[in-house]
One Martini backbone bead per residue (centre of mass of N, CA, C, O) as a GRO file, in nm:
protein
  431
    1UNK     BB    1   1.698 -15.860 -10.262
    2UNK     BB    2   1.352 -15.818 -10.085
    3UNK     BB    3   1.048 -15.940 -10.122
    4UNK     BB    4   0.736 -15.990 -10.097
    5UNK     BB    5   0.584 -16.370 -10.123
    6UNK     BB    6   0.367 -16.567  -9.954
    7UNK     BB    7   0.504 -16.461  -9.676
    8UNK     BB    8   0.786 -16.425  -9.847
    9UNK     BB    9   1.064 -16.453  -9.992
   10UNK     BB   10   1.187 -16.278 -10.305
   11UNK     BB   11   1.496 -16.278 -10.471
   12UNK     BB   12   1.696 -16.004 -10.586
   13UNK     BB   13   1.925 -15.828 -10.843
   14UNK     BB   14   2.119 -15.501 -10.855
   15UNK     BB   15   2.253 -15.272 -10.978
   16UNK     BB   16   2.395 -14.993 -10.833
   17UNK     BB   17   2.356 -14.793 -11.091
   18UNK     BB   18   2.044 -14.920 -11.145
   19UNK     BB   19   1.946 -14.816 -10.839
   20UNK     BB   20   1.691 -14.586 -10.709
   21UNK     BB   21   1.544 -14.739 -10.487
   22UNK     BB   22   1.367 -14.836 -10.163
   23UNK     BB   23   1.026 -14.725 -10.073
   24UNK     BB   24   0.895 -14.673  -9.775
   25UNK     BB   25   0.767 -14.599  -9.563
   26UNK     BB   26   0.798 -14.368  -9.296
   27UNK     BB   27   0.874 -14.349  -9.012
   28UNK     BB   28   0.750 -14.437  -8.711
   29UNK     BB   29   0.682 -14.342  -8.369
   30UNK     BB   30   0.504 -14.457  -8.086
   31UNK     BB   31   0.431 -14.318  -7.816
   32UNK     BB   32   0.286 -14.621  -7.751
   33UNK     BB   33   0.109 -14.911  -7.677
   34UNK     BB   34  -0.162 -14.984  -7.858
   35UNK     BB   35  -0.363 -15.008  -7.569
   36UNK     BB   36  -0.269 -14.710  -7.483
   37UNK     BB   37  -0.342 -14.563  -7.769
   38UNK     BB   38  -0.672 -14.610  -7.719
   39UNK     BB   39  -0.718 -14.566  -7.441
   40UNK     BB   40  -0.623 -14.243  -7.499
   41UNK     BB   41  -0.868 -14.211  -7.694
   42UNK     BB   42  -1.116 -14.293  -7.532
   43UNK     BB   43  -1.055 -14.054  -7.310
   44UNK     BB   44  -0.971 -13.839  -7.572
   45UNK     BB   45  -1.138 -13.701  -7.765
   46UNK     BB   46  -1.291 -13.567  -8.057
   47UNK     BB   47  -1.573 -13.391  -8.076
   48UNK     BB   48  -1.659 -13.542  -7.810
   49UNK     BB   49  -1.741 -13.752  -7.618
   50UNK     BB   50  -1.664 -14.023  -7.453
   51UNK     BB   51  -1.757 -14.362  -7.441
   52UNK     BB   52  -1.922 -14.364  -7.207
   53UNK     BB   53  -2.121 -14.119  -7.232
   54UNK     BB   54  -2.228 -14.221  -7.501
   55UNK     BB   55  -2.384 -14.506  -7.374
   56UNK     BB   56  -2.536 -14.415  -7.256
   57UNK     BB   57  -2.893 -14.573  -7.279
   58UNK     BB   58  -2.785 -14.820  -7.409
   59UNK     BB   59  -2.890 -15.126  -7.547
   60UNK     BB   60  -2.781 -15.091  -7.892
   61UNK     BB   61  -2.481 -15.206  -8.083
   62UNK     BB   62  -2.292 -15.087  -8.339
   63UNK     BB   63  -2.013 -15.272  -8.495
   64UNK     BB   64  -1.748 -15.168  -8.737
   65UNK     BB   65  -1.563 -15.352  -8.968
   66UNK     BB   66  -1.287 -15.451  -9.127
   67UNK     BB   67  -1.233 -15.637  -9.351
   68UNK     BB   68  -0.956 -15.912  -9.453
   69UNK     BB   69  -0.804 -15.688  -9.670
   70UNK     BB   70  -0.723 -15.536  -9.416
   71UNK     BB   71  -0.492 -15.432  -9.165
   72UNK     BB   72  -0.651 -15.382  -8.944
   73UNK     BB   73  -0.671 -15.443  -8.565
   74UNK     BB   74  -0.979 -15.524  -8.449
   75UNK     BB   75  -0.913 -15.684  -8.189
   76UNK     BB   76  -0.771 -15.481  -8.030
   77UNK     BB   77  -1.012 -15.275  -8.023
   78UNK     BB   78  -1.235 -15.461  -7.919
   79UNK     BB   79  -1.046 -15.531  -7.660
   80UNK     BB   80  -1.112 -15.153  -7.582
   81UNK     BB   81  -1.399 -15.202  -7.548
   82UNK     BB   82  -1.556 -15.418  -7.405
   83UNK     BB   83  -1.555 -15.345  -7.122
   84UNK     BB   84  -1.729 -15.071  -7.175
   85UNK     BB   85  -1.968 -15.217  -7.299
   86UNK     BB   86  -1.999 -15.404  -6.994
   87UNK     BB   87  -2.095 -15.165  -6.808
   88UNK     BB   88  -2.346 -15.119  -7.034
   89UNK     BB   89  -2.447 -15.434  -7.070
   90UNK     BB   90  -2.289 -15.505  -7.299
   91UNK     BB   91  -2.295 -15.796  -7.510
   92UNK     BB   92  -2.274 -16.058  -7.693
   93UNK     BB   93  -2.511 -16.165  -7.580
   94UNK     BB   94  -2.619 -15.790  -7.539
   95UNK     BB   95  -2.667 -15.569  -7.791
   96UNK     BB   96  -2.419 -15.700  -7.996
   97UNK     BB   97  -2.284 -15.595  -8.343
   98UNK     BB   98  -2.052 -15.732  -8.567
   99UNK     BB   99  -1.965 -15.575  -8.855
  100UNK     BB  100  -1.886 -15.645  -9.178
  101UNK     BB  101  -1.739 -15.405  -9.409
  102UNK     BB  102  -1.744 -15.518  -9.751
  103UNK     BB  103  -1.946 -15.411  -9.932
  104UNK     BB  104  -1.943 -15.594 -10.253
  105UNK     BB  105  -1.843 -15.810 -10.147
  106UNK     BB  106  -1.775 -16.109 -10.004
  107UNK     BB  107  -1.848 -16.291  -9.717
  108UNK     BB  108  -1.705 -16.361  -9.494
  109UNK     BB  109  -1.514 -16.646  -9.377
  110UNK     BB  110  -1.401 -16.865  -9.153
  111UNK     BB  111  -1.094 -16.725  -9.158
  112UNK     BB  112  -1.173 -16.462  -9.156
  113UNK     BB  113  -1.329 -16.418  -8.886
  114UNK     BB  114  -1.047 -16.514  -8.770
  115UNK     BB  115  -0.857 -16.268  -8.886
  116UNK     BB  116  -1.034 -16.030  -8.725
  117UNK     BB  117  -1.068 -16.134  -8.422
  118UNK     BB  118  -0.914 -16.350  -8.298
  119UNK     BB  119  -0.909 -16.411  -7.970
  120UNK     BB  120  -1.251 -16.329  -7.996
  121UNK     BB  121  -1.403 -16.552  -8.175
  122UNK     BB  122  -1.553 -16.704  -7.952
  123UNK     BB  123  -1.701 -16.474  -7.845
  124UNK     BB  124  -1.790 -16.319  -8.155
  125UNK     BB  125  -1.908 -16.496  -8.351
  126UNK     BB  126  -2.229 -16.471  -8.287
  127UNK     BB  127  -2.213 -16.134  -8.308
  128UNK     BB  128  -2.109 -16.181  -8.633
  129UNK     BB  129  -2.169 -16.003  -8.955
  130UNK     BB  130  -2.213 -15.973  -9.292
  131UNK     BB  131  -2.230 -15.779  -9.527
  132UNK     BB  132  -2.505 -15.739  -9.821
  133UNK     BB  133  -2.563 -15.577 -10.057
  134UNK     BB  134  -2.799 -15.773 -10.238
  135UNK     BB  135  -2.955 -15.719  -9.980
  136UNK     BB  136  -3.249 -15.544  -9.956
  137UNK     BB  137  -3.403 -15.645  -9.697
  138UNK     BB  138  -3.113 -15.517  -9.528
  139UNK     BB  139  -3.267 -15.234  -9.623
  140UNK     BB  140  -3.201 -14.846  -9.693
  141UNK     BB  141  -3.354 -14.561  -9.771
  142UNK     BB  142  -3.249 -14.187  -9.693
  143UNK     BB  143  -3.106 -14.073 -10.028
  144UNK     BB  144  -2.971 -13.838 -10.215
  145UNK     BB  145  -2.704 -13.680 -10.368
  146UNK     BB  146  -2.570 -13.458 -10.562
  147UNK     BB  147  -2.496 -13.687 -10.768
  148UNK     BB  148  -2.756 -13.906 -10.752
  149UNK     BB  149  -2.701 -14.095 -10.526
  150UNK     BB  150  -2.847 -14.373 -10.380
  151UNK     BB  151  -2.888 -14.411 -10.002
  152UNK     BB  152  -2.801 -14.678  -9.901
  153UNK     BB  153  -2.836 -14.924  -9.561
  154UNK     BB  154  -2.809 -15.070  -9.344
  155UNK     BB  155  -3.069 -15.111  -9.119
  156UNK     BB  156  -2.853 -15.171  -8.870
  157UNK     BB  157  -2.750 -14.868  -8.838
  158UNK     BB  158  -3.125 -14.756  -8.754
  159UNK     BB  159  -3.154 -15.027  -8.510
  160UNK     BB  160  -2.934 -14.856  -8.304
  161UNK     BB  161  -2.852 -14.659  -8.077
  162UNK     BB  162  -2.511 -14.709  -8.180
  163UNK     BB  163  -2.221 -14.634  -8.309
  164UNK     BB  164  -1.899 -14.800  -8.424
  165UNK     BB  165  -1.627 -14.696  -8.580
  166UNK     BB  166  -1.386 -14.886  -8.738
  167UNK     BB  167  -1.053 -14.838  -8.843
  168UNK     BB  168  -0.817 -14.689  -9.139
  169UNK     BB  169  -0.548 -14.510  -9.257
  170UNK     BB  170  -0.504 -14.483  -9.591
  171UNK     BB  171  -0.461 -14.457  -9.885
  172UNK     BB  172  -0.639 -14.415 -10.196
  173UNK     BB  173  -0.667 -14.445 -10.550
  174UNK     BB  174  -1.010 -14.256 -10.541
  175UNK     BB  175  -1.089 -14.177 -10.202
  176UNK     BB  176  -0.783 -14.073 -10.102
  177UNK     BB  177  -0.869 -14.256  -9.811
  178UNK     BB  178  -0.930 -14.443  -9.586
  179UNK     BB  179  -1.201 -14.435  -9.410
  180UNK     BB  180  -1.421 -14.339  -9.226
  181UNK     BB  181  -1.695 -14.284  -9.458
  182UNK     BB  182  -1.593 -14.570  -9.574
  183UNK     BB  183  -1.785 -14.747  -9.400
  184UNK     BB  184  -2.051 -14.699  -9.503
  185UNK     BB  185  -1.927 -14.574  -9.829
  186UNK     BB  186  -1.921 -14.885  -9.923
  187UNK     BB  187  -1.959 -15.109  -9.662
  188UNK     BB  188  -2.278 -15.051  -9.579
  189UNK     BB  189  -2.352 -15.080  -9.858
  190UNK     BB  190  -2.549 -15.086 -10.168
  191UNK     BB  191  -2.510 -15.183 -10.483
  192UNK     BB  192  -2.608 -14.942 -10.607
  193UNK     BB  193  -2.434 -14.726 -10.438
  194UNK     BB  194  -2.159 -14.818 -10.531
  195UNK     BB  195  -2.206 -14.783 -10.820
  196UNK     BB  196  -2.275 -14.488 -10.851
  197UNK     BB  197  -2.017 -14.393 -10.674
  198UNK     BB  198  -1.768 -14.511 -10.847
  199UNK     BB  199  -1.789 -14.398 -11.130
  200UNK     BB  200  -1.662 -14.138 -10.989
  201UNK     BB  201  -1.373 -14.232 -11.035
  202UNK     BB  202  -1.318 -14.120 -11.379
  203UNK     BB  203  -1.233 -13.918 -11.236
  204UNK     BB  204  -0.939 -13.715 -11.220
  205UNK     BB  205  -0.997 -13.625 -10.933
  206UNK     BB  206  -0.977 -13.932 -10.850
  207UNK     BB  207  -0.737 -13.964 -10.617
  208UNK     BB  208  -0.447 -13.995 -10.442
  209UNK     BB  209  -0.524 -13.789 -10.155
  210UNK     BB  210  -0.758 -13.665 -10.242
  211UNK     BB  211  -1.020 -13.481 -10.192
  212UNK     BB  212  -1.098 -13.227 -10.262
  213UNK     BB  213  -1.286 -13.232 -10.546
  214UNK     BB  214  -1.381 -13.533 -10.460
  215UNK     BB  215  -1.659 -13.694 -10.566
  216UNK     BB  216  -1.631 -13.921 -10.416
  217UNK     BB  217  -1.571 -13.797 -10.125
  218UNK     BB  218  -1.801 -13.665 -10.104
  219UNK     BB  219  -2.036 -13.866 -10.156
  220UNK     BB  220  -1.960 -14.011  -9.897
  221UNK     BB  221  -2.060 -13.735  -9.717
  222UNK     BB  222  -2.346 -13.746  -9.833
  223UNK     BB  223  -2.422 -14.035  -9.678
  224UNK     BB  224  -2.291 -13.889  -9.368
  225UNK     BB  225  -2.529 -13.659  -9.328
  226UNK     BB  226  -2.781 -13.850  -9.279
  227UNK     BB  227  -2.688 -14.012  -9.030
  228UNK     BB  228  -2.892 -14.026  -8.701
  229UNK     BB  229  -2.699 -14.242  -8.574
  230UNK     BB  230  -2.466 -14.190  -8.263
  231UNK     BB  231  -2.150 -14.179  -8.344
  232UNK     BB  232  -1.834 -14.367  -8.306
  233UNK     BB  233  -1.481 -14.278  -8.373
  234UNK     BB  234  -1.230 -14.539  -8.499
  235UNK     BB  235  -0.884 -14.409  -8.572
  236UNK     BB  236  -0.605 -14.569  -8.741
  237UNK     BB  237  -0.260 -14.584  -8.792
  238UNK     BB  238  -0.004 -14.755  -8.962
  239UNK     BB  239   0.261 -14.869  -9.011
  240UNK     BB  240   0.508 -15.061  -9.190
  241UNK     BB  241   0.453 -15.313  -8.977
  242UNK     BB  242   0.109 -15.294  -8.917
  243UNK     BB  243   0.141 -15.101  -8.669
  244UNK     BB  244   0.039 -14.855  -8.414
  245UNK     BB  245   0.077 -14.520  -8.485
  246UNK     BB  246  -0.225 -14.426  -8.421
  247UNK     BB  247  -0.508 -14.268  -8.245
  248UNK     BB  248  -0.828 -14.140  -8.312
  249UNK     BB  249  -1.121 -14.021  -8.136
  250UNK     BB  250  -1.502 -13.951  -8.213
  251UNK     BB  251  -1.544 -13.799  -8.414
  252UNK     BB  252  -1.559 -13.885  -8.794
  253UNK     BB  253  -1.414 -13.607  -8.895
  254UNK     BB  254  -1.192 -13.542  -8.700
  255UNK     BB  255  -1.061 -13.864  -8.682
  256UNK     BB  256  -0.978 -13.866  -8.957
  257UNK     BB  257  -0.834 -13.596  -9.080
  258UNK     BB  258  -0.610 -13.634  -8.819
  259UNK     BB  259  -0.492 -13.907  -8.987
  260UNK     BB  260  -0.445 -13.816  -9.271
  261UNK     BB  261  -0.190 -13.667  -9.164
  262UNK     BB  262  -0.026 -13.917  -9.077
  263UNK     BB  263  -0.055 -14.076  -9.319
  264UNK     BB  264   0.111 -13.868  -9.512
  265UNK     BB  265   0.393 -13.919  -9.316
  266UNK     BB  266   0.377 -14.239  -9.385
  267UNK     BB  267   0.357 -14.265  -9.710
  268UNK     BB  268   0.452 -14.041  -9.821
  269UNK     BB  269   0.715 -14.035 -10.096
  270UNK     BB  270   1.023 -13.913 -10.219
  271UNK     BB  271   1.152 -13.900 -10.507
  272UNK     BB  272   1.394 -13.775 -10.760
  273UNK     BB  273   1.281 -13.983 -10.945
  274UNK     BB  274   1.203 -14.168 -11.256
  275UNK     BB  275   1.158 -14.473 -11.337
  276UNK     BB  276   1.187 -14.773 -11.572
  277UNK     BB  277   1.176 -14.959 -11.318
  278UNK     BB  278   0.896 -15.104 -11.126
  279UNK     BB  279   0.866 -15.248 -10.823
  280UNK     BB  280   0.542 -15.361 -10.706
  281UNK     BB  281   0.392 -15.452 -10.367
  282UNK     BB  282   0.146 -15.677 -10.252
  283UNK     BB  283   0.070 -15.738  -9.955
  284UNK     BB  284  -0.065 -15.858  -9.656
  285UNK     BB  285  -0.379 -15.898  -9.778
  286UNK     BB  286  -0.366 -15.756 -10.050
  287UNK     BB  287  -0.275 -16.059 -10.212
  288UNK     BB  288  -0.548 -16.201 -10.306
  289UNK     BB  289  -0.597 -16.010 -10.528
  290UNK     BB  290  -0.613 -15.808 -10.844
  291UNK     BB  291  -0.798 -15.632 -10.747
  292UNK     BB  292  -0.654 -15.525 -10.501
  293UNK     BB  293  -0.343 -15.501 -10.602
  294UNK     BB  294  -0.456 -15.222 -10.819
  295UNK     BB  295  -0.295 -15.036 -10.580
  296UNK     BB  296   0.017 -15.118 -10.672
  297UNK     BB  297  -0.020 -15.001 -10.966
  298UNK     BB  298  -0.098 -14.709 -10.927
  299UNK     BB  299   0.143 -14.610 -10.757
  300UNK     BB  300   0.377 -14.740 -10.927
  301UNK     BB  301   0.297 -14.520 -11.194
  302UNK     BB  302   0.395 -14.287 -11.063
  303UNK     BB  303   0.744 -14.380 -11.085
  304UNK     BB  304   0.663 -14.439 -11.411
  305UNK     BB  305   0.790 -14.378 -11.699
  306UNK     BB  306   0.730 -14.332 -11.985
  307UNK     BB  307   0.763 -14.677 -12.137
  308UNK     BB  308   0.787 -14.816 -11.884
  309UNK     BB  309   0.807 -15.074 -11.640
  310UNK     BB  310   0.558 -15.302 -11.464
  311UNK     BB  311   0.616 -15.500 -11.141
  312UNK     BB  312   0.395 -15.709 -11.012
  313UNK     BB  313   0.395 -15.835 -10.642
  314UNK     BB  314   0.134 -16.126 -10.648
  315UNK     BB  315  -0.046 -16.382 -10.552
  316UNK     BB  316  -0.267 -16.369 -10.613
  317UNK     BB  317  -0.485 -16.643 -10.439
  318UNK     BB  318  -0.788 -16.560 -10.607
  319UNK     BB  319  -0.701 -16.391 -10.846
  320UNK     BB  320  -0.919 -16.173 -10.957
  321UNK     BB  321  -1.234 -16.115 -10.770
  322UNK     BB  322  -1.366 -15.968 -11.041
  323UNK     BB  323  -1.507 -16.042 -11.347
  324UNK     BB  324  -1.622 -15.753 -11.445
  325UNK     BB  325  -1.378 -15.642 -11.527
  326UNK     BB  326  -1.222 -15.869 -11.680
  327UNK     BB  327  -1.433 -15.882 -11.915
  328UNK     BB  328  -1.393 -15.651 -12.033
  329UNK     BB  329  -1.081 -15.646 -12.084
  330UNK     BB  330  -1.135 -15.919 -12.293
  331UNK     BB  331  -1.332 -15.784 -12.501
  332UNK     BB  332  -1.119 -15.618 -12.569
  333UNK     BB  333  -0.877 -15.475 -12.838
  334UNK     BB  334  -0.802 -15.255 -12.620
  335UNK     BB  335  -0.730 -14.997 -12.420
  336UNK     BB  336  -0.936 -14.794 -12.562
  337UNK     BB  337  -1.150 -14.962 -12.607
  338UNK     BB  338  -1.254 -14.968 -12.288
  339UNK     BB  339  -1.272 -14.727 -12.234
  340UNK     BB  340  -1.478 -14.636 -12.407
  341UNK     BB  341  -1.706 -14.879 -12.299
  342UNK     BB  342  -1.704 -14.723 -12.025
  343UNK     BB  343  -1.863 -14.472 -12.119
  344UNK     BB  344  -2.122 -14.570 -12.215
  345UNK     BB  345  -2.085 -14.830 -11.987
  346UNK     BB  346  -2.150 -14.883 -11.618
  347UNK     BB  347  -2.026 -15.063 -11.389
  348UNK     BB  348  -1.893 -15.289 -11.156
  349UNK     BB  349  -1.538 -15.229 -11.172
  350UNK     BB  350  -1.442 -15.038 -11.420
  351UNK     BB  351  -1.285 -14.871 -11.296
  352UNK     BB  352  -1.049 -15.055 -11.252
  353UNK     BB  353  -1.034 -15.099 -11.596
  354UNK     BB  354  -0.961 -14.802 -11.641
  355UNK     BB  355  -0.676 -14.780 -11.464
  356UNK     BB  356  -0.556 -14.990 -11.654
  357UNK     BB  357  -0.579 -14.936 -11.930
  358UNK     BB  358  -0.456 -14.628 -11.903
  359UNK     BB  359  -0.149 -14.771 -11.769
  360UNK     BB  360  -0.121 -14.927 -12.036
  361UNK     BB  361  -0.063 -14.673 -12.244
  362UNK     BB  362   0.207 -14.596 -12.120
  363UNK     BB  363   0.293 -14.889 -11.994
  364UNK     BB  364   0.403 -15.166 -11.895
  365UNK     BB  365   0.270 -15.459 -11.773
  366UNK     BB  366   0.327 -15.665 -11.507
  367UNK     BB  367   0.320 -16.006 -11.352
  368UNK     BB  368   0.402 -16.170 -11.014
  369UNK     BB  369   0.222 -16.494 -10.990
  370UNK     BB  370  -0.051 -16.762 -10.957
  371UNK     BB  371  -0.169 -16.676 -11.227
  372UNK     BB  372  -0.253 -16.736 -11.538
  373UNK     BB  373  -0.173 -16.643 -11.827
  374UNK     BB  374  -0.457 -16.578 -11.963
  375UNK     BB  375  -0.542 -16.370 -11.742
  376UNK     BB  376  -0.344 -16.144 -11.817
  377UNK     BB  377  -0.336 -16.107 -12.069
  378UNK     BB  378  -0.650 -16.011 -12.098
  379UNK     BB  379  -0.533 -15.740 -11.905
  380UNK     BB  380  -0.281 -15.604 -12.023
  381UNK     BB  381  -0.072 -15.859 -11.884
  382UNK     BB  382   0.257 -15.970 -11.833
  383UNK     BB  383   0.358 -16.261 -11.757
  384UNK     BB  384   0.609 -16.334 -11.480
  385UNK     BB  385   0.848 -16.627 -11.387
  386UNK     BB  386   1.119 -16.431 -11.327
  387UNK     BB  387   1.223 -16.139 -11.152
  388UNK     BB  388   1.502 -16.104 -11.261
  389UNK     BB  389   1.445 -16.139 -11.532
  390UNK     BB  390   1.220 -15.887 -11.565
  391UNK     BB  391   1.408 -15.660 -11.485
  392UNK     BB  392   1.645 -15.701 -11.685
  393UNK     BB  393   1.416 -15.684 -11.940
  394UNK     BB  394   1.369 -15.350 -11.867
  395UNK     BB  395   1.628 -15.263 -11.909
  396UNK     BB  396   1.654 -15.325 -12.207
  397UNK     BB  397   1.476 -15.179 -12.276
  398UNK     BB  398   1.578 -14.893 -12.242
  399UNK     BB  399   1.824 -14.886 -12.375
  400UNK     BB  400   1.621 -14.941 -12.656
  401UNK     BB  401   1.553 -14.640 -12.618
  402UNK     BB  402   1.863 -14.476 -12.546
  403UNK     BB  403   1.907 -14.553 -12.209
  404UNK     BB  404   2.216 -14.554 -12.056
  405UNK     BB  405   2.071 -14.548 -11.737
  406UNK     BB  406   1.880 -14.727 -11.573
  407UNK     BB  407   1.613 -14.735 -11.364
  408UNK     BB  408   1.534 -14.843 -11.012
  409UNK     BB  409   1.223 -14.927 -10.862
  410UNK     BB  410   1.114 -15.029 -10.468
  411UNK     BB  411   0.765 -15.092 -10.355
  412UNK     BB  412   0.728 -15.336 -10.101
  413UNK     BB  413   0.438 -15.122 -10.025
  414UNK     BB  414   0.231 -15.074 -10.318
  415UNK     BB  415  -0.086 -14.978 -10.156
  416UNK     BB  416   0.044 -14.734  -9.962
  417UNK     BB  417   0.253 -14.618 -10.171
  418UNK     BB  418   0.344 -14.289 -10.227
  419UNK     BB  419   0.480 -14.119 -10.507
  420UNK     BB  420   0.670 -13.797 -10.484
  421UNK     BB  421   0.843 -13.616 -10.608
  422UNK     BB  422   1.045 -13.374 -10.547
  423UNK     BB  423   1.120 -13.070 -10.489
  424UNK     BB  424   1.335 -12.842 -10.669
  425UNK     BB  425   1.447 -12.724 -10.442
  426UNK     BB  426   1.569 -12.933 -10.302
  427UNK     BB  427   1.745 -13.012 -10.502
  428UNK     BB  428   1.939 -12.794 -10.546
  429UNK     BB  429   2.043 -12.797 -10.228
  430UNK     BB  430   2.168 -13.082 -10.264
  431UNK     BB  431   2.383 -13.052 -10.554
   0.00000   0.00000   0.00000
């Protein structure tokens, strides 16, 4: 068997016995090629004009892409804009902007710009800049929502005559799912505001797939019904091969939801059972660091018994992503210890903490990466650094356990993959 690894493949061999399967996204054929749903979805939006209709009497417009930690295809939408916008007098030279929208993270470098730009870097790269959280003179506040949350966010806007926001939608390990409404927040929010929002992360309704009732997703939609700089939303869904398998444009909670549907018939997988060892791949780009790839390890551990092992298969080439989650868990004790400091005071990035914590307490969590092993060590996680070996030594802790068959499980593409058990009836019917 093979799994990506540094853009390549990395190798190892399971006995037919002990393999429970590998489990990628589920086929999705699309309708037509890229380019062609594009433009069938700004010619027939959902909730709304069409995108010519929506641009009348615009000067200036802000266009919205995601940073280069997404697979988003931003270019190619880019490409499906910009005529649109040059009927409209609009163009790189005469009122567009193009924000990249990092949340927290750190300003795309010059080779993220040309990895979200794409073929037309050389054109848009003097009117594309990304957002800076910590620049506050940058900042507006608009409000607070329900959660107390203060809405904070990039100034341009509030400065802009139309926004257009591109994305794309698939599972989200606390946000239920990426997309729409996280253009904004954490996209281009404040610091403050975006720490305020991840906070409630540690609640238990914060998980992969959950919307309703979901804290963080609330909160996100608090802080989308206050602008009112008239939006227009690009939201795509890939296959698992990173090719766009729907595009619905229009309202921006319209093109959400209607994604997330599609979203969940190619990601959400079921498998028969929980295995003993299961080896989750953070795939490119989010195998960037620890920090993005803590999607593979969330969505891995659900498919992995109490007491089995999880090993993560990520190059992190920038290593850990984000020193507060890591200061955190290298100070603590145990994991109990971390959860503990988490509850008392919290800062961004302790989500983070929370949810490695609260998983290396129920299973071994190690990690096939390029990271040191002290960095990963302190991190309550077991760095290994032969795949096969490791495998094979999840099997024999499982036999010392008394499981007589151990079973292994493969999530290929583990940051997008969500795993859940069959429902009972239909095991029944297949037996």
């Amino acid at each position: 068997m093979q799994v990506e690894y540094q853009r390549n493949r990395q190798s190892f061999s399971i006995k037919e016995r002990n393999l429970l399967g590998s489990f990628e996204p589920n086929e999705f054929i699309a309708s037509q090629d890229a380019l062609t749903l594009l433009a069938q979805a700004l010619e027939k939006p959902r909730g709304g004009p069409d995108l010519d209709t929506f641009l009348k009497g615009a000067k200036t417009v802000l266009v919205i892409v995601n940073d280069a930690t997404r697979p988003t295809p931003t270019s190619t939408m880019l490409e499906a804009l910009l005529p649109i916008l040059a009927k409209h007098g609009i163009s790189e030279r005469t009122g567009l902007t193009v924000l990249v929208a990092t949340g927290a993270h750190r300003g795309a470098t010059e080779q993220e710009f040309s990895q979200i730009l794409g073929p037309l870097e050389q054109r848009l790269r003097t009117c594309c800049v990304s957002h800076d959280a910590k620049k506050k003179d940058e900042q507006v506040k608009v409000g607070t929502t329900r959660n107390g949350t203060p809405i904070i966010l990039d100034r341009r806007l509030f400065e802009s005559d139309r926004v257009i926001v591109t994305g794309s939608v698939e599972p989200h390990y606390f946000a239920g799912f990426t997309g729409g409404r996280k253009a904004f927040l954490p996209g281009i929010a404040g610091y403050e505001t975006i720490e305020a929002n991840h906070r409630l992360a540690l609640s238990q309704r914060a998980q992969s797939l959950a919307l309703e009732g979901n804290p963080v997703h609330e909160d996100m939609m608090d802080a989308l019904h206050v602008i009112t700089t008239p939006t227009f939303s690009i939201m795509a869904v890939l296959d698992k091969e990173q090719k766009i398998a729907s595009v619905v444009a229009g309202d921006i909670n319209q093109s959400f939801y209607e994604s997330v549907r599609v979203a969940k018939q190619i990601f959400c997988v079921q498998i028969p059972q929980k295995a003993d060892v299961v080896v989750s791949v953070a795939r490119f780009p989010m195998d960037i660091n620890l920090y993005q790839s803590q999607k593979a390890i969330d969505n891995g551990a659900l498919a992995v018994k109490d007491g089995g092992t999880l090993i993560l298969v990520s190059s992190c080439r920038e290593g850990i992503g984000d020193e507060t989650f890591a200061n955190l868990l290298c100070e603590a004790s145990s994991a109990g210890d971390a959860l503990h400091r988490i509850s008392r005071c919290y800062r961004l990035g302790y989500h983070k903490a929370a949810k490695m914590a609260a998983v290396s307490q129920r299973i071994t969590v190690q990690a096939f990466t390029e990271m040191q092993d002290e960095q990963l060590t302190g991190l309550f996680i077991t760095p290994v650094h032969n795949l096969q070996d490791a495998i094979e030594e999840g099997i024999q802790r499982a036999i010392d356990r008394g499981i007589q068959e151990p079973k292994v499980l493969i999530l290929p593409d583990g940051c997008v993959t969500v795993p859940e058990l069959e429902p009972l009836d239909t095991k029944t019917k297949t037996s």
